[in-house]
C-alpha positions as CSV (number, residue, x, y, z in Angstrom):
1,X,19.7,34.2,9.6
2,X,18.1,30.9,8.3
3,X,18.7,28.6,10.9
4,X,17.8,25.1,9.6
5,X,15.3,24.0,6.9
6,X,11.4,23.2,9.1
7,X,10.2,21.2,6.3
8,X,9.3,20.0,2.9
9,X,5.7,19.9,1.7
10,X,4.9,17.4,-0.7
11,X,1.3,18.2,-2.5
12,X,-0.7,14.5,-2.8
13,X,-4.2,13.6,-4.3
14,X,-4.3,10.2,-1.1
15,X,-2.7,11.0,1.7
16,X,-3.7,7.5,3.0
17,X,-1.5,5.8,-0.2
18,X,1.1,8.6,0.2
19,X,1.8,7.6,4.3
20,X,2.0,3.8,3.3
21,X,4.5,4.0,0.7
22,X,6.8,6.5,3.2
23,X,6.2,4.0,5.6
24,X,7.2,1.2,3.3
25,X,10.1,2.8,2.0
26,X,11.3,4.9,4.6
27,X,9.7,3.2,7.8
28,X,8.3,7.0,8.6
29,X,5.5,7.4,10.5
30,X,2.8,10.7,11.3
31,X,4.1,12.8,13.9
32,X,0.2,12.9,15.3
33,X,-3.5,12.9,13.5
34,X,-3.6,14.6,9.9
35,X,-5.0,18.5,10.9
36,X,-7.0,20.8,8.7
37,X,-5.4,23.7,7.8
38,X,-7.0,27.0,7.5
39,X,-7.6,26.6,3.7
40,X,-9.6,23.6,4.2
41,X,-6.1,21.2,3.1
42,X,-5.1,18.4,4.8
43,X,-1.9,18.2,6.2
44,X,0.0,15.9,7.9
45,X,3.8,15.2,9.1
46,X,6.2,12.9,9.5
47,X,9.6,14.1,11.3
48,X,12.7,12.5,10.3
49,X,15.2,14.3,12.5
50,X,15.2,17.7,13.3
51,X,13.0,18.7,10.5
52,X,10.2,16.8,8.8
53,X,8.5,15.9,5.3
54,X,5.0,16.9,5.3
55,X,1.8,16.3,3.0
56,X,-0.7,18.4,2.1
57,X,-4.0,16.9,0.3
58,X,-6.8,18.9,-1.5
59,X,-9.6,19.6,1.2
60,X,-12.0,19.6,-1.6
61,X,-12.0,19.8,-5.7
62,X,-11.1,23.2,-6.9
63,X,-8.9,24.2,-3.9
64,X,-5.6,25.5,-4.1
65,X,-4.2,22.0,-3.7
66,X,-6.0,20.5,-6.4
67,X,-5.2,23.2,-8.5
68,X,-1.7,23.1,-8.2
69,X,-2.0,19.0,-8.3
70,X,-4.0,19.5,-11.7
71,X,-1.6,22.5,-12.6
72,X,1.8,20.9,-11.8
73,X,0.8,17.0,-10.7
74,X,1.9,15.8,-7.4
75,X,4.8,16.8,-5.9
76,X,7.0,19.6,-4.3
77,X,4.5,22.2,-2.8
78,X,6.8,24.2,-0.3
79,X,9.5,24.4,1.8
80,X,9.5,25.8,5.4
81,X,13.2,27.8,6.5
82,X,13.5,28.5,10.0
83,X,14.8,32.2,10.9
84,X,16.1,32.9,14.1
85,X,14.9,36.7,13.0
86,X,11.8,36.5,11.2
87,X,10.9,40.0,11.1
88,X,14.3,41.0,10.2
89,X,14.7,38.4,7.5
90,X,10.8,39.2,5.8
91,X,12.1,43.2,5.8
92,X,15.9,42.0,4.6
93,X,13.8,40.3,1.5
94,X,11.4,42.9,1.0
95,X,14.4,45.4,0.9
96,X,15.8,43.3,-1.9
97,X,12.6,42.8,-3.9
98,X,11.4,40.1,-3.6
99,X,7.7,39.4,-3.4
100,X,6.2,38.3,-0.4
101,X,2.5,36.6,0.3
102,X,1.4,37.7,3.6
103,X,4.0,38.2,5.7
104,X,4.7,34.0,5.7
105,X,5.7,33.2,2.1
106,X,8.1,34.1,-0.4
107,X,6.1,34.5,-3.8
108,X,7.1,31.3,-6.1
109,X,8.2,33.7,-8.8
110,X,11.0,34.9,-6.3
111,X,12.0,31.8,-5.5
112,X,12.8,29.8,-8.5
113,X,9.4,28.3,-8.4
114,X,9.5,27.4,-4.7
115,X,7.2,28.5,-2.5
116,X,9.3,29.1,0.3
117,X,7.8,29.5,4.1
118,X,9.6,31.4,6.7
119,X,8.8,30.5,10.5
120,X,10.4,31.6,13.8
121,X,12.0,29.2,16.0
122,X,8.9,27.0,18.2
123,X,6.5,28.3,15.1
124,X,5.0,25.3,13.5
């Protein structure tokens, strides 16, 4: 049902410093402008093949960003799987107990610590 992993969120305090050192290491560079997300985060992505690393930044102090940066320090934030059958996976994982946030995101605590997006194919 999963049918390739969409991305990998990395949680950063700069995302300025975080897109030069990618770009130094890796030569990677944004997919397109840095975009607010509905949270107020920043968020922006870099594809390296069919899939992409993204970062997220605090949008401003005491967000959940910055909580999970003061909480945990920078790092791993998410992943994103891509389901060919979203529906049918969320109600497969529901039926197995797992806890879900919103009808997006497996709960951390059922994921080894992961918070784990599912999207549909095109979903971004």
């Amino acid at each position: 049902m999963i049918k390739r992993l969409h991305h990998v969120m990395i949680a950063v305090r700069d995302l300025d410093e975080s897109l030069a050192l990618y770009r130094k290491l890796f030569g990677l560079e944004p997919a397109g402008p840095r975009r607010q997300a509905r949270d107020g985060s920043w968020i922006v992505r870099l594809p390296v093949g069919d899939t992409s690393v993204m970062f997220v930044a605090p949008g401003k102090p005491g967000d959940v960003v910055d909580r999970f940066i003061e909480k945990r320090g920078e790092g791993l934030y998410s992943i994103g799987l891509e389901a060919d059958d979203k529906p049918g996976l969320r109600e497969s994982l529901k039926a197995k107990g797992v806890q879900m946030i919103g009808d997006n995101f497996i709960h951390p605590k059922s994921a080894r610590g992961v918070l784990t997006e599912i999207l549909a194919p095109g979903e971004d």
